[in-house]
N, CA, C and O atoms as CSV, one atom per row, in Angstrom:
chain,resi,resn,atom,element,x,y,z
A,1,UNK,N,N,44.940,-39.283,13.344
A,1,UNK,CA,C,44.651,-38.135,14.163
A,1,UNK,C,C,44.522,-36.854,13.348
A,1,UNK,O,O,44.170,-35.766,13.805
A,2,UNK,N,N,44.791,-37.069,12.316
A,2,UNK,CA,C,45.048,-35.321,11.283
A,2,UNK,C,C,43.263,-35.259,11.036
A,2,UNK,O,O,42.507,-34.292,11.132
A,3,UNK,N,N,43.056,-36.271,10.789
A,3,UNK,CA,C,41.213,-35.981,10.267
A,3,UNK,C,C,40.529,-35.667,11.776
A,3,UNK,O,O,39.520,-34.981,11.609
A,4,UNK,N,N,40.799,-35.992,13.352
A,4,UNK,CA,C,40.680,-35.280,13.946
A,4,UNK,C,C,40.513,-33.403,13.686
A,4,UNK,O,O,39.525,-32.694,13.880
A,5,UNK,N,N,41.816,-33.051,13.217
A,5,UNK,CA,C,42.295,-31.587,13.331
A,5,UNK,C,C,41.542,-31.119,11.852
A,5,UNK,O,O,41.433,-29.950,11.485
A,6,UNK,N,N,41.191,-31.984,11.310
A,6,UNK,CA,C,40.586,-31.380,10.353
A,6,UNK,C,C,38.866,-31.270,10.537
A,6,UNK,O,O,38.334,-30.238,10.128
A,7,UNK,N,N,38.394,-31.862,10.877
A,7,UNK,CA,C,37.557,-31.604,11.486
A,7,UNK,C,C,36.948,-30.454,12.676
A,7,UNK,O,O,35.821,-29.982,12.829
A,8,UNK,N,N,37.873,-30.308,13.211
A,8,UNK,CA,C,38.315,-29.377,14.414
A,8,UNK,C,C,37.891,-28.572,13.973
A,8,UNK,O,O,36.840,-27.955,14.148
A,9,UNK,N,N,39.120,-28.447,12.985
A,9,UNK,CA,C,38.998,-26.750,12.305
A,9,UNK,C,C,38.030,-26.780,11.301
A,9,UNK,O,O,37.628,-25.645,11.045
A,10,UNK,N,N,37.478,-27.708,10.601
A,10,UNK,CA,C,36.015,-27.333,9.672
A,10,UNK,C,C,34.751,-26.672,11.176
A,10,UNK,O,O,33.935,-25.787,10.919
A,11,UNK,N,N,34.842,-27.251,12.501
A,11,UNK,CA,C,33.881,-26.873,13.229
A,11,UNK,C,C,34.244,-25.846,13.748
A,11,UNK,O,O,33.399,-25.459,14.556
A,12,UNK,N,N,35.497,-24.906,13.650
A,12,UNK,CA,C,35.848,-23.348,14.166
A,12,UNK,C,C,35.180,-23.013,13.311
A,12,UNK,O,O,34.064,-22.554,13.558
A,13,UNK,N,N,35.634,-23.131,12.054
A,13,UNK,CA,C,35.404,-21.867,10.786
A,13,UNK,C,C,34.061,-22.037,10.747
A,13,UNK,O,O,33.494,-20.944,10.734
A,14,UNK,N,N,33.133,-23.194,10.716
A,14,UNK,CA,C,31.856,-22.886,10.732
A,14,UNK,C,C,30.892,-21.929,11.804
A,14,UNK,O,O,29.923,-21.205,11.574
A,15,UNK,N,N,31.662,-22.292,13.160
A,15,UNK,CA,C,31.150,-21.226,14.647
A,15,UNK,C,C,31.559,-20.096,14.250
A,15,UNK,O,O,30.607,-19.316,14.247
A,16,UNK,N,N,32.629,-19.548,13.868
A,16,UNK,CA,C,32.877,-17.995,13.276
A,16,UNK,C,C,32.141,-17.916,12.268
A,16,UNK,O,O,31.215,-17.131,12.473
A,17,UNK,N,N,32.123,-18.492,11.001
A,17,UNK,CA,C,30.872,-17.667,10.247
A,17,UNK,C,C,29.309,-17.474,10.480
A,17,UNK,O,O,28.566,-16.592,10.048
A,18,UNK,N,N,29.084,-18.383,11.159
A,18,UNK,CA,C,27.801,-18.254,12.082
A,18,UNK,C,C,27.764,-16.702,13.178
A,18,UNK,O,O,26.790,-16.008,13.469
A,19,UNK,N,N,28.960,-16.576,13.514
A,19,UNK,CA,C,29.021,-15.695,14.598
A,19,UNK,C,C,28.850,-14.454,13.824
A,19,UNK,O,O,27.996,-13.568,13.842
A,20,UNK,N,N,29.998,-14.673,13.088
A,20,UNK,CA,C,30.273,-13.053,12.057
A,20,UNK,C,C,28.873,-12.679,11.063
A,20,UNK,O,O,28.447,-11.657,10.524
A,21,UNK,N,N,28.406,-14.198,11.158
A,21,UNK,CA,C,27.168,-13.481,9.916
A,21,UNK,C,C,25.938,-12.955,10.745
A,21,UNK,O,O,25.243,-12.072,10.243
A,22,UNK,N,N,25.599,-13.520,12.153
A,22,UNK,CA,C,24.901,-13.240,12.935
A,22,UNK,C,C,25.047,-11.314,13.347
A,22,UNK,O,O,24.157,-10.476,13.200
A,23,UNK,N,N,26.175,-11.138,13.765
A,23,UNK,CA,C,26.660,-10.042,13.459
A,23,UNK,C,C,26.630,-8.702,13.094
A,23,UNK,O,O,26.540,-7.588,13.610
A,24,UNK,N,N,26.832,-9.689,11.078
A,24,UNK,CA,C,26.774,-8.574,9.978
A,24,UNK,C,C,25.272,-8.164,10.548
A,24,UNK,O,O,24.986,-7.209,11.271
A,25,UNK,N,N,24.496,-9.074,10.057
A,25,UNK,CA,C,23.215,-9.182,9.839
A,25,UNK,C,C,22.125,-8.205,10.910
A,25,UNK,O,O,21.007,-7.807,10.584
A,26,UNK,N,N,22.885,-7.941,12.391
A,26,UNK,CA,C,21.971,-7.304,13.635
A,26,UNK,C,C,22.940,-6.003,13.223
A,26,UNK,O,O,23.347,-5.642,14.328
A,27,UNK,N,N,23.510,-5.136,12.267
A,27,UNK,CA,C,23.613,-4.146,12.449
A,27,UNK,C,C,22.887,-3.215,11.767
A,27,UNK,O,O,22.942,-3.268,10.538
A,28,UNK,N,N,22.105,-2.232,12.372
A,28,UNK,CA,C,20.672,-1.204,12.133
A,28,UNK,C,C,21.452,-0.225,11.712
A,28,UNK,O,O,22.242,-0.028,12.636
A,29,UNK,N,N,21.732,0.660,10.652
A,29,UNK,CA,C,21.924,1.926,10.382
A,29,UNK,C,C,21.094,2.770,10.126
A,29,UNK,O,O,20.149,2.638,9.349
A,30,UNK,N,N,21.460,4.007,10.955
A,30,UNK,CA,C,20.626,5.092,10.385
A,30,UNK,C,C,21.325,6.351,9.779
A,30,UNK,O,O,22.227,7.009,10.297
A,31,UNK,N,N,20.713,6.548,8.564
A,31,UNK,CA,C,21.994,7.820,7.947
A,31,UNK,C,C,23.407,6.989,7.916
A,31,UNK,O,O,24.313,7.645,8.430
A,32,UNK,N,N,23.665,6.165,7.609
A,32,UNK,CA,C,24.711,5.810,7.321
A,32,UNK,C,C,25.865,5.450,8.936
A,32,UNK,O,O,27.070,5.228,9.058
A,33,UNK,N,N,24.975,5.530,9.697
A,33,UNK,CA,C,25.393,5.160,11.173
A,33,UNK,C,C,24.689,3.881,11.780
A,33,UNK,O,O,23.522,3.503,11.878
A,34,UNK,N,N,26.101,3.315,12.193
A,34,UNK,CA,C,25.552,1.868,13.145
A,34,UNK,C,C,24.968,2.107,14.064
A,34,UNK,O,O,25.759,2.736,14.768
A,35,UNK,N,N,23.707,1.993,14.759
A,35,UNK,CA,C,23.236,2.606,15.939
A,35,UNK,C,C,23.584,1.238,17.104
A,35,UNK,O,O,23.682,1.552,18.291
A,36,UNK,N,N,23.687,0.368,16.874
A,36,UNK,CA,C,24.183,-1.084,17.493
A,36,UNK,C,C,25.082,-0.608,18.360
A,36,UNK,O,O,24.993,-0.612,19.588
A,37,UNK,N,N,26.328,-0.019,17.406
A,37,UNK,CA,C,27.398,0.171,18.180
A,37,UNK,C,C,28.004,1.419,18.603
A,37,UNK,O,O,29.131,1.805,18.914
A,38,UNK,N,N,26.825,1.912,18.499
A,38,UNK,CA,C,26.850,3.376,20.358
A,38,UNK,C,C,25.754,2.749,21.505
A,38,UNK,O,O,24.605,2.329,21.637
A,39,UNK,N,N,27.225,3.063,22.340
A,39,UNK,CA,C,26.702,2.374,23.631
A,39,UNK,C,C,25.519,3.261,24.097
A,39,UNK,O,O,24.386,2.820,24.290
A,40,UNK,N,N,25.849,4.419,24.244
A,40,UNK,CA,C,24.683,5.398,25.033
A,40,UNK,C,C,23.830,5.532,24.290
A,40,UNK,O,O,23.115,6.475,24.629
A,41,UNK,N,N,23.352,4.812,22.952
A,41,UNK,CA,C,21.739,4.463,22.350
A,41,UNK,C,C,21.368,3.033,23.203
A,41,UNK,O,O,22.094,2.054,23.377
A,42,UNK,N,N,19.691,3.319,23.765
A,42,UNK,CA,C,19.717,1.925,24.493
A,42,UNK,C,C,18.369,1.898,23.925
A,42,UNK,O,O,18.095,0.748,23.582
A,43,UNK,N,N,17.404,2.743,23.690
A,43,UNK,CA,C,16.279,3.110,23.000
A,43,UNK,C,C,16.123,3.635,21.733
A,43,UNK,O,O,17.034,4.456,21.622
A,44,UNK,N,N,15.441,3.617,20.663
A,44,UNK,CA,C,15.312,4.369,19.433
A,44,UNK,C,C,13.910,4.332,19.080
A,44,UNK,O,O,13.235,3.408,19.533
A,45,UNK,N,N,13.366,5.219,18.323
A,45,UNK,CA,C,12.218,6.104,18.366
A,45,UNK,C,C,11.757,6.287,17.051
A,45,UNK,O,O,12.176,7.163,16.295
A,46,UNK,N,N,10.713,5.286,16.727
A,46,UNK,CA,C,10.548,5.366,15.059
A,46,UNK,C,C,8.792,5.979,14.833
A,46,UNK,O,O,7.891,5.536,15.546
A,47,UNK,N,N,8.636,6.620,14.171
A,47,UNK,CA,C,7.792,7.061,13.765
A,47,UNK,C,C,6.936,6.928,12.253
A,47,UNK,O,O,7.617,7.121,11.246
A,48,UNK,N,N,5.868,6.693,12.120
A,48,UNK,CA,C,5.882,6.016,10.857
A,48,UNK,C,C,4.454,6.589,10.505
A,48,UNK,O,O,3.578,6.625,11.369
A,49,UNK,N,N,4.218,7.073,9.111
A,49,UNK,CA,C,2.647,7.029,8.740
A,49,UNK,C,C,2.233,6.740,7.600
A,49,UNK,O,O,2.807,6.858,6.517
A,50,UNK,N,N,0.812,6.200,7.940
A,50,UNK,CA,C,-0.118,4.950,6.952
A,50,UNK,C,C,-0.870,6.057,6.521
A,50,UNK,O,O,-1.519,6.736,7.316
A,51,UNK,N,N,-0.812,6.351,4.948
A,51,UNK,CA,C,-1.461,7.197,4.568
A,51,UNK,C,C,-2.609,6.294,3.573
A,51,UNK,O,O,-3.491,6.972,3.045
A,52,UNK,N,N,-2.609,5.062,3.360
A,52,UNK,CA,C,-3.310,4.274,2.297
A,52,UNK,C,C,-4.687,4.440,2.383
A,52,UNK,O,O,-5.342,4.154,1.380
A,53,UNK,N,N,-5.084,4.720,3.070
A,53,UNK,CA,C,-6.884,5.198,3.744
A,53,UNK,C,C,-7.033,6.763,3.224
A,53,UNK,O,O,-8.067,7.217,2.735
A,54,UNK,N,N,-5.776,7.519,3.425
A,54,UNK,CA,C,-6.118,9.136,2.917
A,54,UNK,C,C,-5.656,9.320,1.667
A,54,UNK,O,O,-5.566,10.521,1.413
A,55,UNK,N,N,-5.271,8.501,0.634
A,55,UNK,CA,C,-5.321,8.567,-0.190
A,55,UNK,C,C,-4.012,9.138,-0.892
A,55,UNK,O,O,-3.916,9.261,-2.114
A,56,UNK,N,N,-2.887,9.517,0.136
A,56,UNK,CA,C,-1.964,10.686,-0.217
A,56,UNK,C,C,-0.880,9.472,-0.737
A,56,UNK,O,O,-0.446,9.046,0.333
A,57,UNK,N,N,-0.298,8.788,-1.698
A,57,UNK,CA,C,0.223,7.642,-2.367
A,57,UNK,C,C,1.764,8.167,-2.029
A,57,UNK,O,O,2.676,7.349,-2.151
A,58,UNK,N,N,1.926,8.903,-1.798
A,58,UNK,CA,C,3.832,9.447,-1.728
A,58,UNK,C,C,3.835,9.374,-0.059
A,58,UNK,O,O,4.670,8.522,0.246
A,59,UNK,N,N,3.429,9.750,0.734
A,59,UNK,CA,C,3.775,9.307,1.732
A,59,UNK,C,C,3.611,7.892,2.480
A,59,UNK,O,O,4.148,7.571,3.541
A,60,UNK,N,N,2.863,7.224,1.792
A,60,UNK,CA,C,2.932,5.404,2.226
A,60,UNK,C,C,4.179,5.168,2.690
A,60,UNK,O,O,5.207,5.515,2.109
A,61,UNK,N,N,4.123,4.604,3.691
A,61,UNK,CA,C,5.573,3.684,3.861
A,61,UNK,C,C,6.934,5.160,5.208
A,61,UNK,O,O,7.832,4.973,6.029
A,62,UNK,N,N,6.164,6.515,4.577
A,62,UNK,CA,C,6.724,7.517,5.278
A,62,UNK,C,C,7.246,6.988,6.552
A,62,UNK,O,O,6.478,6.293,7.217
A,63,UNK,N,N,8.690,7.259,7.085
A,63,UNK,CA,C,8.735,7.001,8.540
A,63,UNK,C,C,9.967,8.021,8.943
A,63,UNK,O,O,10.288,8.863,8.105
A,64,UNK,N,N,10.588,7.974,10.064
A,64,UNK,CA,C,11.900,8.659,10.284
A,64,UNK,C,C,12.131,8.477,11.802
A,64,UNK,O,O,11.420,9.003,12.657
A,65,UNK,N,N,13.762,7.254,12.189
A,65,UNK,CA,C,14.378,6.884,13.073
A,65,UNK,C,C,15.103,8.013,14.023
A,65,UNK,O,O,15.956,8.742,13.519
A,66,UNK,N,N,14.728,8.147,15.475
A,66,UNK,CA,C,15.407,8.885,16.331
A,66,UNK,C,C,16.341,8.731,17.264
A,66,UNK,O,O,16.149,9.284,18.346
A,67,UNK,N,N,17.519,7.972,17.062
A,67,UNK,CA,C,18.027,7.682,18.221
A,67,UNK,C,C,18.805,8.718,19.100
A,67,UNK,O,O,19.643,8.307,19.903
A,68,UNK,N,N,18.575,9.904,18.978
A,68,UNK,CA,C,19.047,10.663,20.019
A,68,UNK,C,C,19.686,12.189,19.020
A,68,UNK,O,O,19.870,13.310,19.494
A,69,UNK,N,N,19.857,11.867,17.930
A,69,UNK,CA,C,20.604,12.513,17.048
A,69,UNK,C,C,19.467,13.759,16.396
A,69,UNK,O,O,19.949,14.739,15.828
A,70,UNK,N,N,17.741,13.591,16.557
A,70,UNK,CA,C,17.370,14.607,16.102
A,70,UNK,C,C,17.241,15.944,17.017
A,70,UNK,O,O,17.419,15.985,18.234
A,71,UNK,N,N,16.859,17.138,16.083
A,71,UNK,CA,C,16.809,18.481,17.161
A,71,UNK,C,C,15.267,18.930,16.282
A,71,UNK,O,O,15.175,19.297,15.111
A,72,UNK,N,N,14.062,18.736,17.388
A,72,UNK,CA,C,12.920,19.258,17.068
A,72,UNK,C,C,13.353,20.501,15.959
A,72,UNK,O,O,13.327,20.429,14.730
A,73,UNK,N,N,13.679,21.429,16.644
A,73,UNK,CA,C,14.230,22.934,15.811
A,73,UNK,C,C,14.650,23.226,14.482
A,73,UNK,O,O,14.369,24.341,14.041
A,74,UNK,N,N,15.461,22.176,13.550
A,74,UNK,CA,C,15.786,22.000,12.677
A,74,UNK,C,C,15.008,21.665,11.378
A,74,UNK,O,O,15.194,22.166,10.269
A,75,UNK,N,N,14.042,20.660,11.754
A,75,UNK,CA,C,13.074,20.911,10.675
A,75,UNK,C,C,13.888,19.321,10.076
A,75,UNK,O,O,13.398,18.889,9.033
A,76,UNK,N,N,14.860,18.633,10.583
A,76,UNK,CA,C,15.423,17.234,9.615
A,76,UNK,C,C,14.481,16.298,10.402
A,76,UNK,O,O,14.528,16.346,11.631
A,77,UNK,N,N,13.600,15.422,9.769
A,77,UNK,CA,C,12.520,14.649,10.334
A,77,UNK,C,C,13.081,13.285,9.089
A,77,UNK,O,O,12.472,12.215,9.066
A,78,UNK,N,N,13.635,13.406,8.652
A,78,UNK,CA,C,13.791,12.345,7.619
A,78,UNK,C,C,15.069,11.773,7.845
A,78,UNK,O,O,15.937,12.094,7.034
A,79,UNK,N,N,15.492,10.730,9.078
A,79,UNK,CA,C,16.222,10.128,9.365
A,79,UNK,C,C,15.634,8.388,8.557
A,79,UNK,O,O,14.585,7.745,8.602
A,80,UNK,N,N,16.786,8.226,7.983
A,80,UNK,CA,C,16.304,6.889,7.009
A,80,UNK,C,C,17.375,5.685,7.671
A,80,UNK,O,O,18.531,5.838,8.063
A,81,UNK,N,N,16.804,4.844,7.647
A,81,UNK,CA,C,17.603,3.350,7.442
A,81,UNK,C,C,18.335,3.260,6.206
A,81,UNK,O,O,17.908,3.461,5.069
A,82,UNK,N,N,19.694,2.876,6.635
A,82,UNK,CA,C,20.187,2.670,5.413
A,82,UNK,C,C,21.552,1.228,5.645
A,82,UNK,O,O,21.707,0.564,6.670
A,83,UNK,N,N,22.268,1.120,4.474
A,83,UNK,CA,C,23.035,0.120,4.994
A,83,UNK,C,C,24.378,0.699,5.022
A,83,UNK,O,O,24.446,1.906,5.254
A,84,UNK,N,N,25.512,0.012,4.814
A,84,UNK,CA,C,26.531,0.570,5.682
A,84,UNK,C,C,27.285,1.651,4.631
A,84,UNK,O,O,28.296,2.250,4.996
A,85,UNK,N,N,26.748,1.829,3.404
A,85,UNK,CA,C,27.468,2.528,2.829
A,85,UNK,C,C,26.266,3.798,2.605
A,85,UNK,O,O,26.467,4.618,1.709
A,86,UNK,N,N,25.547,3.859,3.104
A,86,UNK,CA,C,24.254,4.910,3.408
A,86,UNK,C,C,23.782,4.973,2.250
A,86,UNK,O,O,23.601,6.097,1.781
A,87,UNK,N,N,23.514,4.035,1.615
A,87,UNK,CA,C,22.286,3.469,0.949
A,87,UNK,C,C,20.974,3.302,1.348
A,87,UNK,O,O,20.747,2.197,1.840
A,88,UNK,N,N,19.786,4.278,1.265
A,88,UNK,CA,C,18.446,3.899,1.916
A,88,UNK,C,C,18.047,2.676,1.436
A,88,UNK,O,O,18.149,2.253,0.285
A,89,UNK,N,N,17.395,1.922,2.805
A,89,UNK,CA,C,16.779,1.242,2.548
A,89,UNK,C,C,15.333,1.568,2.127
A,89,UNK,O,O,14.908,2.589,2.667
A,90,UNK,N,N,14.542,0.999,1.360
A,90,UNK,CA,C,12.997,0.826,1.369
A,90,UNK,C,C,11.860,0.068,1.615
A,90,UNK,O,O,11.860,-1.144,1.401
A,91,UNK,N,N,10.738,0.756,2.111
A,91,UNK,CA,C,10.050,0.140,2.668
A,91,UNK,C,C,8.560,0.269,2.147
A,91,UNK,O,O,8.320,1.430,1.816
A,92,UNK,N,N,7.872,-0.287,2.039
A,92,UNK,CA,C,6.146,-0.519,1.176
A,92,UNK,C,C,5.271,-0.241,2.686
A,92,UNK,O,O,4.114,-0.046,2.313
A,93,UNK,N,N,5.304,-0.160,3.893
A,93,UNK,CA,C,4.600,0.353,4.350
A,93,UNK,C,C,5.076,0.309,6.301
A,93,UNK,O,O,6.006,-0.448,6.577
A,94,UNK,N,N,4.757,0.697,6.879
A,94,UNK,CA,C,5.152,0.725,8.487
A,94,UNK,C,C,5.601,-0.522,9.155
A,94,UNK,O,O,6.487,-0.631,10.003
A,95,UNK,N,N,4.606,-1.742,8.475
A,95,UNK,CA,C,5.056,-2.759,9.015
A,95,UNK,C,C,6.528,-2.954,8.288
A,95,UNK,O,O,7.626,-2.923,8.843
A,96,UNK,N,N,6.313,-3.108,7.250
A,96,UNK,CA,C,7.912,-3.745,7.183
A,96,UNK,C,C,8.865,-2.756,7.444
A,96,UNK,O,O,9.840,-2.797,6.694
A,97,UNK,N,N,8.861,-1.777,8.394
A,97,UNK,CA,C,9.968,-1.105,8.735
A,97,UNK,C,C,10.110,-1.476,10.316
A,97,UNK,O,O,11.158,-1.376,10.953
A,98,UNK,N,N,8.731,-1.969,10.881
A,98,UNK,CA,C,8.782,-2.866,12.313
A,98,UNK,C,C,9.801,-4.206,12.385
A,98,UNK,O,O,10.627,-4.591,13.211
A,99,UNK,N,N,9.361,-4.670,11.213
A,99,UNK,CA,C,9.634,-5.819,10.660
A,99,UNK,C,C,11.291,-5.694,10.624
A,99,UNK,O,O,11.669,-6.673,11.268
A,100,UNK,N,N,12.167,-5.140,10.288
A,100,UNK,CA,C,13.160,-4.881,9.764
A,100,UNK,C,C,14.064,-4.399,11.232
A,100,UNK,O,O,15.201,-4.790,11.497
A,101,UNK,N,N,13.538,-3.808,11.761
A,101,UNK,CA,C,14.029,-3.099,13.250
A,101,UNK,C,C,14.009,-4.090,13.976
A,101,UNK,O,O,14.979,-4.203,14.725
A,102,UNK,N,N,13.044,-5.053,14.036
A,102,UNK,CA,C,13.339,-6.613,15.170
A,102,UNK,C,C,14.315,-7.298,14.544
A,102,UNK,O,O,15.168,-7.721,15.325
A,103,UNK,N,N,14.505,-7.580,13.304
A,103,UNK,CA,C,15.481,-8.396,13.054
A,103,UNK,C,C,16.912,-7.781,13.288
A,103,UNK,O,O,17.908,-8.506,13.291
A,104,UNK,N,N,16.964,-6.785,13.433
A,104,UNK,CA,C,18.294,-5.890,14.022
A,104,UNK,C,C,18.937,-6.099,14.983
A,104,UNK,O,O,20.121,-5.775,15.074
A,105,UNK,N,N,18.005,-6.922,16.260
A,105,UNK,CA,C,18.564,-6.915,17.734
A,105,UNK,C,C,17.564,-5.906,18.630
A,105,UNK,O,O,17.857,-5.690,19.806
A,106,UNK,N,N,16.367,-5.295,18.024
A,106,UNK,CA,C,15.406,-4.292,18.538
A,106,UNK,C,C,14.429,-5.278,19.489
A,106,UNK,O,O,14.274,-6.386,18.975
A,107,UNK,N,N,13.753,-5.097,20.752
A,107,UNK,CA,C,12.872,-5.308,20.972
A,107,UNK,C,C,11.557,-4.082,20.896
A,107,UNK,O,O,11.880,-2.911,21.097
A,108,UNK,N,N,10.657,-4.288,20.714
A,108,UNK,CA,C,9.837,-3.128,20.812
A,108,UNK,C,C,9.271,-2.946,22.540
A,108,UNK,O,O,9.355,-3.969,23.219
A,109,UNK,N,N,8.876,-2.052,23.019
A,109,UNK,CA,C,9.308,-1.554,23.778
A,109,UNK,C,C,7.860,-0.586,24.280
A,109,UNK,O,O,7.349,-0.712,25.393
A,110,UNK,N,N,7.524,0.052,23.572
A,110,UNK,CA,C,5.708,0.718,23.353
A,110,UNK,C,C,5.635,0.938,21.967
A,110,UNK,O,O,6.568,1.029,21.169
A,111,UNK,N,N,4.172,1.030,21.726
A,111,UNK,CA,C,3.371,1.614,20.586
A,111,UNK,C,C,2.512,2.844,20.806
A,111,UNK,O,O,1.778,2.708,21.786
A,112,UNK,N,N,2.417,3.748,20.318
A,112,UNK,CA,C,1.312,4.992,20.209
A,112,UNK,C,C,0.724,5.364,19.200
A,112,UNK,O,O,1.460,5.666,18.261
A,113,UNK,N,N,-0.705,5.484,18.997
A,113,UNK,CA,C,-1.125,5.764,18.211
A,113,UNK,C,C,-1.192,7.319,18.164
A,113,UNK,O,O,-0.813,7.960,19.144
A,114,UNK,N,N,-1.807,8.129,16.713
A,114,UNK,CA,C,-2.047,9.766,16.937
A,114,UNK,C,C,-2.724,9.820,15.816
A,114,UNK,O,O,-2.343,9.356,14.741
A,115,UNK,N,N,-3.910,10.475,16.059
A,115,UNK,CA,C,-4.703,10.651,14.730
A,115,UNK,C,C,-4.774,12.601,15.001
A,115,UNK,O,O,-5.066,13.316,15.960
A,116,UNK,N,N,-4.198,12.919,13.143
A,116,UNK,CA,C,-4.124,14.250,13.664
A,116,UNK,C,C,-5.066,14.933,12.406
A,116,UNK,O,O,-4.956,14.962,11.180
A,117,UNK,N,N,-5.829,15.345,13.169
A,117,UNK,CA,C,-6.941,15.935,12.429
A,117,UNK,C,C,-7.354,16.934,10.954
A,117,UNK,O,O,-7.645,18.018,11.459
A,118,UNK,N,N,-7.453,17.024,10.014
A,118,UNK,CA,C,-7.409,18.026,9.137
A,118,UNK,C,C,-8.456,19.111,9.022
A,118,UNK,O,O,-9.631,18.817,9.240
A,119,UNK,N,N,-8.079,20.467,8.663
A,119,UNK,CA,C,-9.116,21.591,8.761
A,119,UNK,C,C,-9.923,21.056,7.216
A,119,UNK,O,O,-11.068,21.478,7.058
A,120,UNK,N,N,-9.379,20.224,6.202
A,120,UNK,CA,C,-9.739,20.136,5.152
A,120,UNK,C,C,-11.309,19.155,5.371
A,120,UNK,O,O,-11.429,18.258,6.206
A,121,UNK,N,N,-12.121,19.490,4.646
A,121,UNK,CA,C,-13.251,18.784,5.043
A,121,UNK,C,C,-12.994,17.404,4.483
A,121,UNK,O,O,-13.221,16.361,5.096
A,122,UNK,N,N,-12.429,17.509,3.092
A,122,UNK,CA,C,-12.028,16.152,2.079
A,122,UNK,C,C,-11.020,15.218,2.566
A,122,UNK,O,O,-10.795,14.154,1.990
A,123,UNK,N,N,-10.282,15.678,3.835
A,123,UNK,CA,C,-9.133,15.096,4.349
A,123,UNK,C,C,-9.633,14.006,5.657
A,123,UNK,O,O,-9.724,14.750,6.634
A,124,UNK,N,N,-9.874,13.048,5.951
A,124,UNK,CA,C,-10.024,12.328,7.443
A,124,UNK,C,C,-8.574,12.933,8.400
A,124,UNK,O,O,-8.743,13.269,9.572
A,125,UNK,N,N,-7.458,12.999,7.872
A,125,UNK,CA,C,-6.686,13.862,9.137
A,125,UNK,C,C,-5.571,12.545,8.372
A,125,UNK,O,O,-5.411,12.214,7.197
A,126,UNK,N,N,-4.940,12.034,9.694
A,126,UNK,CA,C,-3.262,11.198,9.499
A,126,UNK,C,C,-3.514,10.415,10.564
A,126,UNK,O,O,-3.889,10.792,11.674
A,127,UNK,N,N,-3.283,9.228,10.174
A,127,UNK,CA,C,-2.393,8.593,11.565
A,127,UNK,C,C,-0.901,8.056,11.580
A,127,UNK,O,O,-0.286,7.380,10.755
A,128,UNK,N,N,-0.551,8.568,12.746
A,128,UNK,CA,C,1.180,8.576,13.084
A,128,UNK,C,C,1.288,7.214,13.993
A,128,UNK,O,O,0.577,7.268,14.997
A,129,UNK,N,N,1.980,6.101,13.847
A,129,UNK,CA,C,2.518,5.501,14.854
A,129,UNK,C,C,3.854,5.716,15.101
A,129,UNK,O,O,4.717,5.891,14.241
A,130,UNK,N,N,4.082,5.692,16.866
A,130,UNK,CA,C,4.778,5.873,17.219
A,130,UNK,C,C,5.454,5.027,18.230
A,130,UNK,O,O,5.001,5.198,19.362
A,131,UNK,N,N,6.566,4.023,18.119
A,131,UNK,CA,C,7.510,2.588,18.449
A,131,UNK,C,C,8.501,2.905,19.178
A,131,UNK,O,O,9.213,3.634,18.487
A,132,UNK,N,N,8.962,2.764,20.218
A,132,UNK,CA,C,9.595,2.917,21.138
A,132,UNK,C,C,10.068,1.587,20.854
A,132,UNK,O,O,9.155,0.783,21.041
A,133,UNK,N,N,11.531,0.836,20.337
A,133,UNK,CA,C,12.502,0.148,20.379
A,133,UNK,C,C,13.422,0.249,21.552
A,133,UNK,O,O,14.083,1.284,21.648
A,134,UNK,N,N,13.548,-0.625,22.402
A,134,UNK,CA,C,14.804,-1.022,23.231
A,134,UNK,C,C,16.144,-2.085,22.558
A,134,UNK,O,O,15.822,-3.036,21.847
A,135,UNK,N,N,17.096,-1.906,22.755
A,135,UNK,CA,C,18.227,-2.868,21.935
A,135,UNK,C,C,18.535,-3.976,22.819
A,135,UNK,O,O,19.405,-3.615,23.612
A,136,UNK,N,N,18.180,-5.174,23.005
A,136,UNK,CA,C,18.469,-6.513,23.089
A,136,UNK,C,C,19.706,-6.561,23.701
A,136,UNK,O,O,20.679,-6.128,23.084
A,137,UNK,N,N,19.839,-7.053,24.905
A,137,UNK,CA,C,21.591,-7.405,25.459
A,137,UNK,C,C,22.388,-7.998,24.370
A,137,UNK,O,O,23.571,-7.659,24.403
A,138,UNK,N,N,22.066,-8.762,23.452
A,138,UNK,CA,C,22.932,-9.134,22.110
A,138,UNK,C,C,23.175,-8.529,21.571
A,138,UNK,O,O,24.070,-8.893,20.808
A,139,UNK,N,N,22.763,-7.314,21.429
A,139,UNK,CA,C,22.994,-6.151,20.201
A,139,UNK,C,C,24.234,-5.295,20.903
A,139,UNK,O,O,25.030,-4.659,20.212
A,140,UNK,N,N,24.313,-5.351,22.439
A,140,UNK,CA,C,25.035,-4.719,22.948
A,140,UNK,C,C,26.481,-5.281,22.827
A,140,UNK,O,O,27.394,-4.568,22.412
A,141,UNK,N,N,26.636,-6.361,23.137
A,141,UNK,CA,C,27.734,-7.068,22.921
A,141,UNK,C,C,28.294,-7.202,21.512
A,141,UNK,O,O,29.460,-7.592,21.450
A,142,UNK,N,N,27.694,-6.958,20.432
A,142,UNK,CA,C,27.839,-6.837,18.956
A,142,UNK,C,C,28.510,-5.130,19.438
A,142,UNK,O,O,28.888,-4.346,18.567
């Protein structure tokens, strides 16, 4: 009967690390904040722009996360993903910052496009997408 109990308990410890790594793994930080685990975030608001067509090479990949914490007024637009010790993460272009937000516990939720025009004749203008994320009943319970 002991190889019973040993068994037992090889199949707990395996359901908890499954659980706990499932877990680690769905928590989204932004600025060095779990956004998972505030309840009154139920939506978050990512913004992102593809500059590879305008040629501007430093803003590729540009984006910045809103879950409730920005103030138009301020001028801070550079809310980053990061991990738990507020380490930015990085990203090579919009998708893989989509990419990265579903595996969190995010569903997406809407998309918007915005093409914003330039007075520069040499410039085609910007386009902004804009992702409306909802958080997954699993993410809530995490």
């Amino acid at each position: 009967m002991s190889w019973l109990k040993k068994i037992a308990s090889l199949l707990a410890l395996i359901f908890i690390l499954c659980i706990s790594s499932h877990h680690a793994a769905a928590q989204l930080f932004v600025n060095g904040r779990n956004v998972n685990t505030i309840d009154s975030v139920q939506v978050i608001e990512l913004i992102t722009i593809d500059n590879i067509l305008y040629g501007i090479p430093e803003k590729r990949g540009w984006y910045s996360v809103n879950f409730g914490q920005i103030k138009y007024d301020d001028n801070r637009w550079e809310q980053k993903i990061t991990d738990a010790v507020n380490n930015v993460v990085k990203f090579t272009n919009p998708v893989s910052v989509v990419n990265y937000i579903l595996s969190k516990d995010w569903d997406i939720l809407s998309v918007t496009t915005y093409h914003v025009t330039s007075t520069d004749q040499d410039d085609n203008g910007t386009i902004f997408y804009k992702y409306i994320f909802n958080k997954k009943p699993t993410a809530k319970a995490n």
